[in-house]
C-alpha positions, 0 to 999 in steps of 0.5 A: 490502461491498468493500475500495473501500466503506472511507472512507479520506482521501487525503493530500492531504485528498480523501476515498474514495481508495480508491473514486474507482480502484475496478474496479481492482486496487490494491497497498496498501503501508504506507509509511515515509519513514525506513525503510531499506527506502525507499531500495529500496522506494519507487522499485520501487513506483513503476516497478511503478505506473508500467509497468502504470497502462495495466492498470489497477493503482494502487498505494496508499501508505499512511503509519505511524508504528507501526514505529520512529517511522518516518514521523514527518512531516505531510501536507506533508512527507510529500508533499513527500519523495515529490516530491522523490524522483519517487514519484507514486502515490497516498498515504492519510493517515496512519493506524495498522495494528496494534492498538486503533486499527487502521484498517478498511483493515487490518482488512480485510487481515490476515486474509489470508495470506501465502507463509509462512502469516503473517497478522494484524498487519503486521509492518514498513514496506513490507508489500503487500497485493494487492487484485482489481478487485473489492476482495477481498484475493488476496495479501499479500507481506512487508516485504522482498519486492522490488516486483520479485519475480517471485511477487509481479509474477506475482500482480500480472499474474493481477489485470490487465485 
């Protein structure tokens, strides 16, 4: 079983989001509306997604409310933020990814470590998980690492066709 075989609705209610790009690699980003962090985070992910989609990539965001109650909003509004502000990358509905209701995705992520050594529970918004084309998690980056960063787009770059 990989990463893309996880049942996971898009926010727009279409369901397997994550196995209609399989063969693909993914960078898989819990998402916040009302982060401070989404100023900056948001439109970097999607200059990333939108420099390398021709390689391949897809970036995947992936809405919760567990950190400061920060994205609060349904589908529609969800939505209706990321139009707004030009992001056209692919979201999952909203799900939880920490504790008891921990979503299988997460579940399947955590485990791995990042730079510093930390796994397990995703610490805030704007976490990355890099997935292979063959839907096995090779790097994890914390919230404030930079979509940009040159450790995380060399480690993007290594999962290219």
């Amino acid at each position: 079983m990989t990463l893309f075989d996880i049942p996971v609705t898009g926010l727009d209610g279409t369901p397997d989001l994550l196995a209609r790009h399989r063969d693909s690699p993914l960078l898989v980003v819990n998402v916040a509306s009302g982060c401070a962090l989404a100023a900056g985070q948001y439109p970097a992910l999607e200059a990333l997604a939108h420099e390398h989609r021709a390689d391949g990539l897809v970036v995947v965001g992936v809405p919760c409310n567990q950190f400061g109650a920060q994205e609060p909003g349904t589908a529609e509004e969800i939505t209706a933020h990321c139009s707004v502000r030009g992001i056209t990358f692919p979201h999952t509905e909203k799900i939880e990814v920490n504790g008891a209701g921990r979503h299988p995705l997460y579940t399947a992520l955590t485990p791995l470590a990042d730079p510093e050594g930390h796994t397990g529970d995703v610490r805030w918004n704007f976490e990355k998980f890099l997935v292979s084309a063959a839907g096995r998690p090779v790097g994890r980056f914390a919230p404030t690492v930079d979509p940009a960063d040159p450790a995380l787009l060399e480690a993007v770059r290594a999962q290219l066709r």
